[in-house]
VOBA-371256 format. One line per 10 residues: number of its first residue (from 1); their letters; for each residue y, x, z of N, C-alpha, C. Coordinates in Angstrom, 1 decimal, padded with zeros to 4 digits, always signed. Each point is the difference from the previous one (the first is absolute). Layout:
REM residues N
NUM) a) Y X Z Y X Z Y X Z  ...
REM end
This chain:
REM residues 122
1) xxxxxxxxxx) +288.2 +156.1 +259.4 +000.2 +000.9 +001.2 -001.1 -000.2 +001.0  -000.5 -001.0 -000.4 -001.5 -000.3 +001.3 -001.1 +001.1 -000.4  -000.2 +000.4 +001.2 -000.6 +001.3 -000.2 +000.0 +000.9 -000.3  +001.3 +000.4 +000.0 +000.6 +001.4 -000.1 +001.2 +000.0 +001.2  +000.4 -001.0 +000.4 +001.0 +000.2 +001.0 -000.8 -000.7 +001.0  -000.9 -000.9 +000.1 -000.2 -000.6 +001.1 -001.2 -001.3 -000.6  -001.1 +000.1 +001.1 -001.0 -000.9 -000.4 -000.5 -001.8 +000.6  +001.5 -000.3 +000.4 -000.4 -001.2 +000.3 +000.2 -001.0 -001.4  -000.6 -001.2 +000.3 +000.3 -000.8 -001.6 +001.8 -000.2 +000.0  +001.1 +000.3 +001.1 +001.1 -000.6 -000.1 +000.7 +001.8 +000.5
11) xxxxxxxxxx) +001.2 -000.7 -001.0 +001.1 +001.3 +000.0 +000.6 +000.1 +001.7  +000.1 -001.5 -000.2 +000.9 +000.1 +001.4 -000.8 +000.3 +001.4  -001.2 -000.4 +000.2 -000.8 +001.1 +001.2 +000.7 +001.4 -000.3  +000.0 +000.5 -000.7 +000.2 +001.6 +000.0 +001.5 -000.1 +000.4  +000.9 -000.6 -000.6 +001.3 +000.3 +000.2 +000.1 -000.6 +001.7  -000.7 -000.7 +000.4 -000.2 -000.7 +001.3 -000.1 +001.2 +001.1  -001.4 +000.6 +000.0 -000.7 +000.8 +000.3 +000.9 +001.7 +000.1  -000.3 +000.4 -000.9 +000.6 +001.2 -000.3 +001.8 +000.2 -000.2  +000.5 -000.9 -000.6 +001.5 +000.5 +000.0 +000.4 -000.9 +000.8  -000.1 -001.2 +000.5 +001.2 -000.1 +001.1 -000.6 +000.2 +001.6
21) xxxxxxxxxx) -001.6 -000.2 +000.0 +000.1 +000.6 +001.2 -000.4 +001.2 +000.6  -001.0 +000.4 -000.9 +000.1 +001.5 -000.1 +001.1 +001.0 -000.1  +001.2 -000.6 -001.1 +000.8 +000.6 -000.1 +000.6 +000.4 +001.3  +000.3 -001.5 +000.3 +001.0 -000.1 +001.6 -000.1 +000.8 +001.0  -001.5 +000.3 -000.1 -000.9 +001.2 +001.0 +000.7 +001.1 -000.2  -000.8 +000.2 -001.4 +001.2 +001.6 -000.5 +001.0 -000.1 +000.5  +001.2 -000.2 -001.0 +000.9 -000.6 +001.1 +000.9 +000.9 +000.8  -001.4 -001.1 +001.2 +000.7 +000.1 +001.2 -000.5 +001.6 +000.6  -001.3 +000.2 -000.9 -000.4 +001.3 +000.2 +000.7 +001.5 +000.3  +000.9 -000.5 -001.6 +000.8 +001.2 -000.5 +001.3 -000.1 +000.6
31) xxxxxxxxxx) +000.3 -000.8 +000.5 +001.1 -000.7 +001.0 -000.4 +000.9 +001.3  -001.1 +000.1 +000.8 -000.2 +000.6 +001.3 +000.0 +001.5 -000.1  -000.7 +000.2 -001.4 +000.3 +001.5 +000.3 +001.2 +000.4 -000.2  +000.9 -000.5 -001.0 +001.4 +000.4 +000.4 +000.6 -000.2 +001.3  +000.0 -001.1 +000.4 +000.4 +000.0 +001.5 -000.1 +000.4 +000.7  -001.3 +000.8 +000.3 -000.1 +001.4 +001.0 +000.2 +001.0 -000.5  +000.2 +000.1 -001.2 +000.4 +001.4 -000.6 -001.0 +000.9 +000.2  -001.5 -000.6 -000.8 -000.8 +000.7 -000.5 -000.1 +000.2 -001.2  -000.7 +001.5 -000.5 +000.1 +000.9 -001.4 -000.5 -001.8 -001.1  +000.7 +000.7 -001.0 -000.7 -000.9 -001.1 -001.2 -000.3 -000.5
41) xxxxxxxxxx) -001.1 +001.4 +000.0 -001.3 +000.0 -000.3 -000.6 -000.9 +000.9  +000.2 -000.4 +000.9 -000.7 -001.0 +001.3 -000.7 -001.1 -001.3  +001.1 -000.6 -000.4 +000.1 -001.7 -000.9 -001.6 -000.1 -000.3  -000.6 +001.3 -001.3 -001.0 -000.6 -000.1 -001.6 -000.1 +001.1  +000.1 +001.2 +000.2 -000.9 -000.4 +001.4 +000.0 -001.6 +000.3  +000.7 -000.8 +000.8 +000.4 -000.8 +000.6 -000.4 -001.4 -001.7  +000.5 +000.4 -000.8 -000.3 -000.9 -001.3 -001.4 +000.0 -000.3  -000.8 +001.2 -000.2 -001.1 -000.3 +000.4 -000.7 -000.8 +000.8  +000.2 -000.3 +001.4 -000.3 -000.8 +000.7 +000.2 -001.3 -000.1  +001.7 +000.1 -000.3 +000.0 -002.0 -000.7 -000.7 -000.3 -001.2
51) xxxxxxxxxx) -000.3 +000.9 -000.8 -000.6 -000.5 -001.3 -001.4 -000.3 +000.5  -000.8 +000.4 +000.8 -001.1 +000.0 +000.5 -000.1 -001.6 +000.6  +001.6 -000.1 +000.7 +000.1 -001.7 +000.4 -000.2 -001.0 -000.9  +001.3 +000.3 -000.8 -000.4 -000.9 -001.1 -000.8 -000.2 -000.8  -000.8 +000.9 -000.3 -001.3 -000.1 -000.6 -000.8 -000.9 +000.6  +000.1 +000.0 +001.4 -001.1 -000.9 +000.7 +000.2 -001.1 -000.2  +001.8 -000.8 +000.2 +000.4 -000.5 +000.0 -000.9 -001.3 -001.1  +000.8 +001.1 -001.2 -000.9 -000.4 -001.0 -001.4 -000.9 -000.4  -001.2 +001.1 +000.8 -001.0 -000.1 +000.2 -000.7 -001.3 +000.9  +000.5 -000.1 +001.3 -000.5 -001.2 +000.8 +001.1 -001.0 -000.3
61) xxxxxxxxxx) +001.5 -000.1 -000.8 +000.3 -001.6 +000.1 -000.4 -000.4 -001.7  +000.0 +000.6 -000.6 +000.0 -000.1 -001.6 -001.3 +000.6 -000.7  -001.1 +000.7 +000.9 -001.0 +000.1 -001.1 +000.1 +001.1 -000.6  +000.7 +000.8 -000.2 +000.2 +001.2 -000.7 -000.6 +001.3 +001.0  -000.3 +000.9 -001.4 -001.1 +001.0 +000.5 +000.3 +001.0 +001.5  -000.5 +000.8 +000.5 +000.8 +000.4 +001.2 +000.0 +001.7 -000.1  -001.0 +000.5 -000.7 +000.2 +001.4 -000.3 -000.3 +000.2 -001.4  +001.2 -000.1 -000.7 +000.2 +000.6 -001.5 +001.1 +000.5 +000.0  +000.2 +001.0 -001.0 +000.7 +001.2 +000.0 +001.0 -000.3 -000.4  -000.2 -000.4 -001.9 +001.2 -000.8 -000.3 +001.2 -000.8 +001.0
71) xxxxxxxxxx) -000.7 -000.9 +000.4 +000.9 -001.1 +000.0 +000.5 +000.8 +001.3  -000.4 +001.0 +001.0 +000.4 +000.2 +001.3 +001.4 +001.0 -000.9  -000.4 +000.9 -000.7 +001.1 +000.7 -000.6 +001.5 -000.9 -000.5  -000.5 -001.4 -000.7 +000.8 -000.6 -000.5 +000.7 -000.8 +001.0  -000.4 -000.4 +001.4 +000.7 -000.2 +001.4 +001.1 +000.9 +000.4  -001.1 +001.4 -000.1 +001.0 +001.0 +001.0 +001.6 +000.7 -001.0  -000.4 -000.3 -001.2 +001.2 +000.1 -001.1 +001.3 -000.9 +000.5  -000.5 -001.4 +000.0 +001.1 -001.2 -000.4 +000.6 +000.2 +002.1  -000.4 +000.3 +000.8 +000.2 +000.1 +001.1 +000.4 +001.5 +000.8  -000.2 +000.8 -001.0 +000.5 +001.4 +000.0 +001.4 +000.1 -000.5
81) xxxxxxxxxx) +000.4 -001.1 -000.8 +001.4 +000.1 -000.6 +000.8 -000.9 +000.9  -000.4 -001.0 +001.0 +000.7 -000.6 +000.6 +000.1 +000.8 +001.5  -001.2 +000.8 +000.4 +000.4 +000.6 +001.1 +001.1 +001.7 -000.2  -000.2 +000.3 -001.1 +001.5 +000.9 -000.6 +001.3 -000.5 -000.3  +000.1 -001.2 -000.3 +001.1 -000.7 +000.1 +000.3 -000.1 +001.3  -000.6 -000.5 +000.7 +000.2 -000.6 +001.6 +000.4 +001.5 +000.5  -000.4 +001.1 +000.0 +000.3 +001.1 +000.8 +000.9 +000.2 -001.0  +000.6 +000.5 -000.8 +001.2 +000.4 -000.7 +000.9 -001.1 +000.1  -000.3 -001.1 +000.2 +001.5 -000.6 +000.4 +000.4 -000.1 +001.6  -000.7 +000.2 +000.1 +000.2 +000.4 +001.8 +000.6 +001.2 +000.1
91) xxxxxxxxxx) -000.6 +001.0 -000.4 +000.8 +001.0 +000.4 +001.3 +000.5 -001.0  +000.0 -001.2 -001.0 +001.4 +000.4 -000.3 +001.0 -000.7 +000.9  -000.7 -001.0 +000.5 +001.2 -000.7 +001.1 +000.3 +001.3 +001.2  -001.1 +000.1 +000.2 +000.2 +001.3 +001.3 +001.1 +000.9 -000.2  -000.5 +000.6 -001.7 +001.1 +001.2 -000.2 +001.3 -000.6 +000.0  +000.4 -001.3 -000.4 +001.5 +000.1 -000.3 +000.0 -001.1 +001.5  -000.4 -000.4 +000.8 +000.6 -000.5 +001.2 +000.1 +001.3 +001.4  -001.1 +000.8 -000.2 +000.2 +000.8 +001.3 +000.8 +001.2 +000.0  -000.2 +000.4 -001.8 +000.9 +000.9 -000.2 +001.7 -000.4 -001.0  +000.2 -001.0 +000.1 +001.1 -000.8 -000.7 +000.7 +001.4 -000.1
101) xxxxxxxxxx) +000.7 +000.8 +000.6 +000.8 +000.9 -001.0 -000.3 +001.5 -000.2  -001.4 -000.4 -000.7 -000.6 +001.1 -000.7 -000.4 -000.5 -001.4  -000.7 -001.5 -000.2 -000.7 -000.4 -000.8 +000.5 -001.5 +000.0  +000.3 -000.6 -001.6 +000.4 -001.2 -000.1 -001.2 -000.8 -001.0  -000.2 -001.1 -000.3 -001.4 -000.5 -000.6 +000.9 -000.3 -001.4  -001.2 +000.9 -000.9 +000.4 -000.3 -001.7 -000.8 -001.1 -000.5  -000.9 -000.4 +000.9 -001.0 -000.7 -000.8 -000.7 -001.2 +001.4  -000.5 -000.9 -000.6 -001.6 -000.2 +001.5 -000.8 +000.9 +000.1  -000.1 +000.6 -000.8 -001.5 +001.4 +000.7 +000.7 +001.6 -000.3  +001.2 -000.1 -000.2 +000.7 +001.3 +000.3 +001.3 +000.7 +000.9
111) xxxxxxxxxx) +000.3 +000.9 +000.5 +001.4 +000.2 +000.2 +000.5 +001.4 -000.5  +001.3 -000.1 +000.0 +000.5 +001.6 -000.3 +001.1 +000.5 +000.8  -000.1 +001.2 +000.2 +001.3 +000.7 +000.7 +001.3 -000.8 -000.2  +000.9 +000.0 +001.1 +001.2 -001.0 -000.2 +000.9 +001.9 -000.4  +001.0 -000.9 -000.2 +001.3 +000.8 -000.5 -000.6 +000.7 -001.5  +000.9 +001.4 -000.6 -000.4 +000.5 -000.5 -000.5 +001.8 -000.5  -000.9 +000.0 +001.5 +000.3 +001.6 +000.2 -001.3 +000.4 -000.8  -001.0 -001.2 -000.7 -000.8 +000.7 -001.0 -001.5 -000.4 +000.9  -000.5 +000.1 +001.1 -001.0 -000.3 +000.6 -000.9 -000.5 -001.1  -001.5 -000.1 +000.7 -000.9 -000.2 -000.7 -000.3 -001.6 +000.6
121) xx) -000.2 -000.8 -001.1 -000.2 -000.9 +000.5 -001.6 -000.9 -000.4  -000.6 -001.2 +001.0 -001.6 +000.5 +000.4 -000.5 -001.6 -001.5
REM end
């Protein structure tokens, strides 16, 4: 996997680096835009930017390169899935707490219409 997922000599810098604190970023990322109840397209804009972080991150504590394409792609992937999680589970909390009798939660990242009048559910 070294060098195709990530170019330090240890697995665990990357998992260090990129998924838990990077992730945490996302996150908390995808976490804020739900909570002001901004459109969804925002996420990657904004992921962009943290991948840019972490890359650096990368770069001045670990030695790893600071503008390559790959590896920036292979950041903004594994941190694009945690800041879509973070905003879809937030706003499924929103839908079934603010609107509790409209929407009940079927899932952590889903809800559906309560009762059975057929609604579409998200």
């Amino acid at each position: 996997m070294q060098g195709i997922l990530y170019e330090e000599p240890s697995l665990w810098l990357f998992m260090l680096v990129t998924i838990i604190m990077g992730g945490w970023a996302a996150w908390m990322t995808g976490r804020a835009i739900a909570l002001t109840w901004r459109p969804f397209w925002q996420i990657p804009l904004y992921i962009i930017i943290l991948a840019a972080v972490v890359r650096f991150i990368h770069f001045a504590l670990f030695g790893g390169t600071l503008f390559t394409l790959h590896y920036f792609v292979v950041d903004a992937v594994f941190i694009l899935a945690f800041a879509l999680s973070g905003y879809r589970y937030t706003r499924t909390t929103q839908m079934t707490t603010q609107y509790r009798w409209l929407y009940e939660r079927s899932g952590p990242f889903s809800w559906k219409a309560r009762g059975g009048d057929g609604a579409q559910s998200a």
